[in-house]
C-alpha positions in Angstrom: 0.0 0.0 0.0 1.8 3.0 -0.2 1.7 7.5 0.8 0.1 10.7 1.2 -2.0 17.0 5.1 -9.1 33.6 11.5 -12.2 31.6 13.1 -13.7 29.0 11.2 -17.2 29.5 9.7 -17.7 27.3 7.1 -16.9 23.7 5.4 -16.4 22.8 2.3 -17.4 19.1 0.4 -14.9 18.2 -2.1 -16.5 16.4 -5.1 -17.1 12.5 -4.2 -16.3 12.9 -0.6 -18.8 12.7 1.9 -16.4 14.1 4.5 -16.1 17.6 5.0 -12.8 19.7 5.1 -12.5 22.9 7.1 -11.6 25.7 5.2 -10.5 28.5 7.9 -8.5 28.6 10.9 -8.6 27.8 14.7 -9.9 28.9 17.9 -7.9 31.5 19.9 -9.0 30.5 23.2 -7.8 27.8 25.8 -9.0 24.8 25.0 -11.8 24.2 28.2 -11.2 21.6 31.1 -14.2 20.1 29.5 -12.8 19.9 26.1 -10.8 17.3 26.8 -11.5 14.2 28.8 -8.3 14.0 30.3 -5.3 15.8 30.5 -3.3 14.8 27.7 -0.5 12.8 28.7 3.0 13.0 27.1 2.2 9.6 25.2 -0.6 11.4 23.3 1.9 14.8 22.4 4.4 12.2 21.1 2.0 10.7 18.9 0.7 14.1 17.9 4.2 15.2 17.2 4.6 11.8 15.2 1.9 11.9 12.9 2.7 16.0 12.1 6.3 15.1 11.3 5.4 12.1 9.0 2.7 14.4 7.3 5.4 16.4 6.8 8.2 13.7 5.5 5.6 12.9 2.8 5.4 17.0 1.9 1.9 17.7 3.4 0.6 19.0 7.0 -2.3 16.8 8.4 -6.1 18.0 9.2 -6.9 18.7 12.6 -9.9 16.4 11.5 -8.0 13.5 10.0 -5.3 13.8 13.2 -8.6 13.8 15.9 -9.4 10.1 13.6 -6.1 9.2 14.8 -6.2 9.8 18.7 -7.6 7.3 21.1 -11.1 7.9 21.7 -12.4 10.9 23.7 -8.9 12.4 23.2 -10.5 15.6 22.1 -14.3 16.6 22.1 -13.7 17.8 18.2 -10.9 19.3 15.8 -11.0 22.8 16.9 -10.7 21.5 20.8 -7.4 19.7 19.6 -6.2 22.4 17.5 -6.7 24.8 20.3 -4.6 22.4 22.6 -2.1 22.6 20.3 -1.7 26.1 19.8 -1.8 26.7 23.7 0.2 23.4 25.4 3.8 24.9 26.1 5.7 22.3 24.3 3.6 21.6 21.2 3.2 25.5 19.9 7.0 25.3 19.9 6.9 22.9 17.2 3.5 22.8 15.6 1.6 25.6 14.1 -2.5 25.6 13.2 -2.7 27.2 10.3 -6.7 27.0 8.1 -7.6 24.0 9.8 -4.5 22.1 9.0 -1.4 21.4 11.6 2.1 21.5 10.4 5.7 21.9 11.8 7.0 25.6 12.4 8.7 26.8 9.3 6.5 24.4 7.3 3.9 26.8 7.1 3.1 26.5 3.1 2.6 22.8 3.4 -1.0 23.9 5.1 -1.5 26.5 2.5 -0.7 23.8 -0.2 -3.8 21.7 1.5 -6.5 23.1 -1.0 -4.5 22.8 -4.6 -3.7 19.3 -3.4 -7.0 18.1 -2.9 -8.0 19.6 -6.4 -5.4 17.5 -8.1 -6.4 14.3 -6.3 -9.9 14.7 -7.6 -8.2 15.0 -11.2 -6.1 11.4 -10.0 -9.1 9.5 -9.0 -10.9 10.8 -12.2 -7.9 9.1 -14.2 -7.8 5.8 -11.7 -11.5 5.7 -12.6 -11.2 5.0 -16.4 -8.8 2.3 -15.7 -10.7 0.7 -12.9 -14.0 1.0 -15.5 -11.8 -0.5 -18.1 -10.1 -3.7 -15.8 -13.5 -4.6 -14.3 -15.1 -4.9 -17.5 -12.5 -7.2 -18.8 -11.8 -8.9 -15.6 -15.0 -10.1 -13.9 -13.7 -11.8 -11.0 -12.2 -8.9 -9.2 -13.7 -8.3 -6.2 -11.7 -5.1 -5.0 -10.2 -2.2 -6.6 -9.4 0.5 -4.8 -6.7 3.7 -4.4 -4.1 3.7 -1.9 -1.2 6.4 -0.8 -1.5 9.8 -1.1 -4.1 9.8 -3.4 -6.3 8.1 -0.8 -4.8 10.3 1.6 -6.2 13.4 -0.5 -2.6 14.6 -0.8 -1.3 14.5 -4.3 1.7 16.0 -5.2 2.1 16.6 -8.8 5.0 13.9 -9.3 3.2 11.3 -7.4 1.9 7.9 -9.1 -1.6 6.6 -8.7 -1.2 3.5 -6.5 -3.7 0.7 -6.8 -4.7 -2.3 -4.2 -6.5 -4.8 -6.3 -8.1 -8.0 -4.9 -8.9 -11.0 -7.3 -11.0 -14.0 -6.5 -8.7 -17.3 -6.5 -6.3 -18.6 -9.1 -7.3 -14.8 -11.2 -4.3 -12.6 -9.7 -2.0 -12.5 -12.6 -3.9 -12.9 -15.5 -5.3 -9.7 -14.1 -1.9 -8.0 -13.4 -1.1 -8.9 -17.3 -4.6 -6.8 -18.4 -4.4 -4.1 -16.2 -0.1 -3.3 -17.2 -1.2 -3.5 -20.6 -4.3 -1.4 -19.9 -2.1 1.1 -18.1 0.2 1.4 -20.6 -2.0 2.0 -23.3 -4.1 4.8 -21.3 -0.7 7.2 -20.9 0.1 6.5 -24.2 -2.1 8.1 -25.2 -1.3 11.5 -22.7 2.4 11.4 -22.1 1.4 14.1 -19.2 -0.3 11.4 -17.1 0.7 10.1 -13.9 2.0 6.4 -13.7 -0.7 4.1 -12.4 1.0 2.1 -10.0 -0.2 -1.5 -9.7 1.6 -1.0 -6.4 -0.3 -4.3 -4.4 -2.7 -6.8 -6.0 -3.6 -10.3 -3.9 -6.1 -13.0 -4.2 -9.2 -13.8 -1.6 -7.1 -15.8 0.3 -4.6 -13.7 1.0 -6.8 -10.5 1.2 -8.9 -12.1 4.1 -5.5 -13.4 5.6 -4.3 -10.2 6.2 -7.7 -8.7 7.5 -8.5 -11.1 9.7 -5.1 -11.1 11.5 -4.1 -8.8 13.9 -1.3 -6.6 11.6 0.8 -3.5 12.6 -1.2 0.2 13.4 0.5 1.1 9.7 -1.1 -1.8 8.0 -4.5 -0.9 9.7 -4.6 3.2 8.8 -3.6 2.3 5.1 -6.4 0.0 5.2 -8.7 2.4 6.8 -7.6 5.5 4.5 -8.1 3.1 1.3 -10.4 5.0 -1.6 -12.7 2.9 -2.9 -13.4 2.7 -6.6 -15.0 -0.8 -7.0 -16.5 -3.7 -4.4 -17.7 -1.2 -1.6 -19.6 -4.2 -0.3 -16.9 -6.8 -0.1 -14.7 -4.1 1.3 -17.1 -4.0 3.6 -16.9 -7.6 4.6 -13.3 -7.3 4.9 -13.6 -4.5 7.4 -16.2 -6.6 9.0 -13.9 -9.8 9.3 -11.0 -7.3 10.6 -12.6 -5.9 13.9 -9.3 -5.7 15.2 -8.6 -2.8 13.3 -11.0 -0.7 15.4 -8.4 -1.2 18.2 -5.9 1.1 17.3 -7.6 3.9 15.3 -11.7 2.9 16.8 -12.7 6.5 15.2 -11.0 5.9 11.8 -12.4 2.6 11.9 -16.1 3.5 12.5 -15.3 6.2 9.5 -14.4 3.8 7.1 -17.5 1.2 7.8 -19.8 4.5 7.4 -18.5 5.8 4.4 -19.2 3.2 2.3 -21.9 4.3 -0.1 -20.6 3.1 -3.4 -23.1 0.1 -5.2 -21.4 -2.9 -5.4 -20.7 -4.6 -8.7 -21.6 -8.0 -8.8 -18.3 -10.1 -9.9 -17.9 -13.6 -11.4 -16.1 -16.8 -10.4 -15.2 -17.3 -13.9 -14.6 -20.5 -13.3 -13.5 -22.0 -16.7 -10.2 -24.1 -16.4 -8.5 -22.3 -19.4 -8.2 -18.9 -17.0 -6.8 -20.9 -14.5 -4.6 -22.1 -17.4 -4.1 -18.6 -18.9 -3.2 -17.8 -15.0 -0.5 -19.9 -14.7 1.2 -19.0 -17.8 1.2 -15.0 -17.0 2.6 -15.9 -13.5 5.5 -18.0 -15.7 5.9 -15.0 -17.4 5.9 -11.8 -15.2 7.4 -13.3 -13.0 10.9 -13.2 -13.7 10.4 -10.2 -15.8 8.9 -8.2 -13.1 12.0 -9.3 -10.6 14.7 -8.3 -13.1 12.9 -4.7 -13.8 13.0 -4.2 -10.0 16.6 -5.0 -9.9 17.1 -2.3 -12.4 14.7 0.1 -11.0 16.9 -0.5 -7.6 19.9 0.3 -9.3 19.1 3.4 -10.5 17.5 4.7 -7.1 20.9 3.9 -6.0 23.2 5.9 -8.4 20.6 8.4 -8.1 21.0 9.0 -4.0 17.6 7.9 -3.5 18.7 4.4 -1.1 15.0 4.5 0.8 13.1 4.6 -2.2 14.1 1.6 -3.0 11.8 -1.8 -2.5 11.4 -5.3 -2.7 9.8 -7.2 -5.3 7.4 -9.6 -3.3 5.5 -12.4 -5.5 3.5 -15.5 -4.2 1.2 -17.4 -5.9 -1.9 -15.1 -4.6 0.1 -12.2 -3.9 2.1 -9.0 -5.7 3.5 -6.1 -4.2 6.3 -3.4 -4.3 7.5 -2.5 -0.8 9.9 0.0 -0.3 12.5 0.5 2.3 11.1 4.0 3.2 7.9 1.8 4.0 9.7 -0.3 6.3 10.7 3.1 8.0 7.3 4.5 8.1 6.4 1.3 9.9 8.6 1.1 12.6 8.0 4.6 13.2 4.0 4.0 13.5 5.0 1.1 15.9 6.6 3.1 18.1 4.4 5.6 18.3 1.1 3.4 18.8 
């Protein structure tokens, strides 16, 4: 999965988002002793200061909304409480600044302002994901879940960014449809050069899909899961959810978001259960296969003659299961393990 964000007096709705996004500023008062359940201990700074500085690693500030999603439960009574707290506690104005609803780290004051023209250009993104989703499920009946992941799903784009897509294919299916949707990529930017790479940056069988959900993974794991954009299968992404109430554990706020948000009609997909795609299955995993190992070997090598060591990644492939993950992944999870 990859990644990745005056007085208030309005909201605005961005297009195909049911949540809202604050569009001015924060309180000037002191946040009130019944603003906050309890004093906020220095467990609950650290992870505020975590989740501003990993915002910022990936170029963005954070929502005082999206970081409140993030806190353990009754934290804060609602965003402007907790940007309040942060403008006011003596350690964290140091650091942080609340600037039109957004937090960032002091002297990263134009990563807030940037909010607004990034969530314009992730519209645009999931616009383009769209007419390849449209495309792959019409050729590809058995897929049961397509969906947008990094910082697209985040709703922070940044104009070099790729289009990352989780995929989920019923059994024996997973890379006849990795074969379709490459070639299906390829053939949408060639026809606009100026398009973003789509990413087929994790795609797994049923198996594995409900695997992973219904084991207890790392918090990292559960907030890309949580923060995934659905284009297609909101109803079996809502049985995964379902079969994953672990995940309410850490993030029990983001979770209840996610089961809530879920409006899209699901789309009915087939078994296809003729033996000659299971043929045709095995003989696209013959062939990407190696070819997909060597091309990450020479993607490697030029991250690392170009300086760029943590952007490298591994080249993961099981029978129901393919995915890039990078080094600066890795990172970003033992960082989210240490601070939840």
């Amino acid at each position: 999965m990859s990644h990745p964000r005056s007085a208030r007096s309005k909201q605005t709705a961005i297009p195909g988002d049911k949540r809202s996004v604050p569009t001015e500023g924060h309180s000037l008062c002191p946040p009130a002793e019944d603003d906050v359940n309890n004093a906020p201990d220095s467990a609950l700074r650290g992870r505020v200061r975590t989740l501003v500085s990993i915002a910022a690693s990936h170029g963005s500030s954070i929502s005082s909304a999206e970081l409140l999603l993030l806190l353990p439960r009754g934290s804060f009574v609602s965003p402007e409480s907790l940007e309040s707290f942060v403008t006011h506690d003596p350690g964290l104005r140091e650091e942080l600044v609340v600037s039109w609803g957004e937090i960032a780290l002091k002297g990263s004051e134009n990563l807030a302002r940037k909010h607004v023209e990034q969530l314009r250009l992730t519209e645009r993104r999931v616009s383009l994901a769209r007419s390849l989703s449209t495309r792959l499920e019409s050729m590809c009946p058995w897929i049961r879940l397509v969906a947008i992941s990094g910082s697209t799903a985040y709703r922070r784009t940044r104009p070099l960014d790729d289009i990352d897509f989780f995929i989920v294919t019923r059994r024996n299916r997973l890379w006849i449809t990795l074969l379709v949707a490459m070639l299906t990529a390829k053939g949408l930017r060639s026809r606009n050069r100026d398009s973003p790479v789509f990413c087929l940056n994790r795609i797994l069988d049923d198996d594995e899909c409900l695997g992973a959900f219904r084991s207890a993974q790392d918090p990292l794991f559960v907030r890309e899961a949580l923060s995934l954009r659905i284009l297609g299968g909101g109803e079996y992404f809502r049985e995964l959810l379902c079969s994953g109430s672990w995940m309410e554990h850490p993030f029990p706020e983001l979770f209840r978001q996610a089961i809530s948000a879920i409006e899209l009609p699901d789309r009915s997909s087939s078994s296809s259960g003729s033996r000659l795609w299971g043929i045709l299955n095995w003989a696209a995993f013959a062939a990407l296969a190696p070819y997909l190992e060597i091309a990450g070997l020479w993607r490697n090598s030029r991250l690392q003659r170009a300086g760029n060591p943590d952007a490298q990644f591994r080249t993961v492939i099981r029978r129901g299961f393919f995915a890039y993950e990078s080094r600066k992944y890795d990172l970003l999870r033992e960082t989210y393990r240490g601070a939840f």
